[in-house]
N, C-alpha and C positions, 0 to 999 in steps of 0.2 A: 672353309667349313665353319669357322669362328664367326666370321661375320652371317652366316646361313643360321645359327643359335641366336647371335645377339636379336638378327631382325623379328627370326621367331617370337623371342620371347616376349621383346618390346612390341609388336603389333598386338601379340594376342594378352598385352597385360591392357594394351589401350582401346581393347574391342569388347573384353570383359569383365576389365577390372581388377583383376590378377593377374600374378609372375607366374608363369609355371618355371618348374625347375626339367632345365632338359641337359643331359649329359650324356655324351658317345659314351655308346656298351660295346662295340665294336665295328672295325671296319673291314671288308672282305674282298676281293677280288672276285671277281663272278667266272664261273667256268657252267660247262653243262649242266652240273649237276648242283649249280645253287637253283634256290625258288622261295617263293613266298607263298605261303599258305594258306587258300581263301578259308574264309571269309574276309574280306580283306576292303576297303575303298583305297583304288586307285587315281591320282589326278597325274594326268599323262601334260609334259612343258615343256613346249620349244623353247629353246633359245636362239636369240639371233643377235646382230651386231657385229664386232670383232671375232665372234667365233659363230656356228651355227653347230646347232648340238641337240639332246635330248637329255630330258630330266624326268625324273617319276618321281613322285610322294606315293608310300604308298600307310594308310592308316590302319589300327583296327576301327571295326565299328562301335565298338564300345566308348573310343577315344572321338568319332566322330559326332556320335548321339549327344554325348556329352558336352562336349564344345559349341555344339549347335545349340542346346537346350541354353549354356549359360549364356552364350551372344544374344540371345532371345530374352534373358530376363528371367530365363525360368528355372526352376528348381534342376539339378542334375539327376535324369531318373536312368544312368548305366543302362539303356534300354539296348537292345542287338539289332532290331530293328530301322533300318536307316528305311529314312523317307525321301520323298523329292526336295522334301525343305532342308532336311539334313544337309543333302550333296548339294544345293544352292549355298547354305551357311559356308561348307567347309569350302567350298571354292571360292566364296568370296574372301575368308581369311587366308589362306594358302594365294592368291592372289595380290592382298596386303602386302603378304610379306613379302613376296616375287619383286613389287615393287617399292618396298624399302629399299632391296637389296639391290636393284639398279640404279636407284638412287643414290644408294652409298657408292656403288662402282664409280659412275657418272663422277664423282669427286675428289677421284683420286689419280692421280698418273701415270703410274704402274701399272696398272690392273686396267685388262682387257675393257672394256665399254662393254657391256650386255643388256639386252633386252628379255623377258622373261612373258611367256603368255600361258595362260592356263588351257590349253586345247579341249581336254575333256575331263570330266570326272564321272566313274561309274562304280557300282557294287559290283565285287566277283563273290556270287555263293558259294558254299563248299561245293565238291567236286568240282570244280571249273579250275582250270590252269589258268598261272600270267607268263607271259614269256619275257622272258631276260636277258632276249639273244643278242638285241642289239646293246645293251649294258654292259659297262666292265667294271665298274668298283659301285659296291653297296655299303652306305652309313646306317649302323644301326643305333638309333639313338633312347634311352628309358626317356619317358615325360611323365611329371608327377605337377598338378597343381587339386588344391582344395584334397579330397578324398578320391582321386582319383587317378591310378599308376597303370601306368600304359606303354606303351612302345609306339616308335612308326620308324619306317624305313626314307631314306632316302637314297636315289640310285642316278645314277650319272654315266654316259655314255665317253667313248674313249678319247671324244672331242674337245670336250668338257676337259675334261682329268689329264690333258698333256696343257692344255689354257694356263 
């Protein structure tokens, strides 16, 4: 999970020019009764290699509007509104760092070899459910860069988490 921070934080300082500061708020075990709360962008990731597994990023959209606007050059307008260019931006960062982080794997001896692909990214509006069933432990991490404090979750299947 250390190096899942580091890669974050280093792509998305060399994508927009800034460090965000991102620090686990907590980590949970997932049973029936965990969930995440739309409105929400989810990016759904295989993994393959040494293990084969599943991963979810899941953001708010304030934190995605955001991120997208400053990759772009443009002012941060906290808008709730995600667009189609939004969920292109965010999946092309959230893919950066998928592949940092294989990269880093790739170079070490211990650690499983993994491949990392972004499948899908989409908006959940309010009222709409995600399901978590195939998941077993959820990271929940704050992210704070410029003016801007947020949360996202990351989640990982039991595949994953015995690797």
């Amino acid at each position: 999970m250390k190096l899942f921070v580091d890669e974050a934080v280093g792509t998305i300082e060399a994508l927009i020019g800034q460090a965000p500061a991102i620090s686990l708020k907590e980590e949970q075990e997932l049973s029936i009764l965990s969930n995440i709360i739309p409105p929400i962008v989810l990016l759904k990731i295989s993994v393959s290699g040494d293990v084969s597994a599943s991963v979810m990023v899941a953001l708010t959209p304030n934190l995605v509007t955001s991120l997208a606007d400053m990759m772009l050059g443009e002012e941060d307008s906290s808008r709730e509104d995600v667009t189609n260019d939004d969920l292109d931006a965010i999946k092309e960062i959230v893919s950066n760092i998928f592949g940092a982080i294989s990269n880093s794997l790739s170079a070490q001896k211990e650690i499983p070899i993994l491949s990392f692909n972004v499948e899908g990214v989409e908006y959940i509006g309010e009222n709409k459910e995600v399901s978590l069933e195939k998941y077993s432990k959820m990271f929940v991490y704050n992210f704070q860069i410029a003016d801007i404090k947020s949360f996202f979750m990351f989640v990982i299947d039991s595949k994953l988490e015995e690797s």
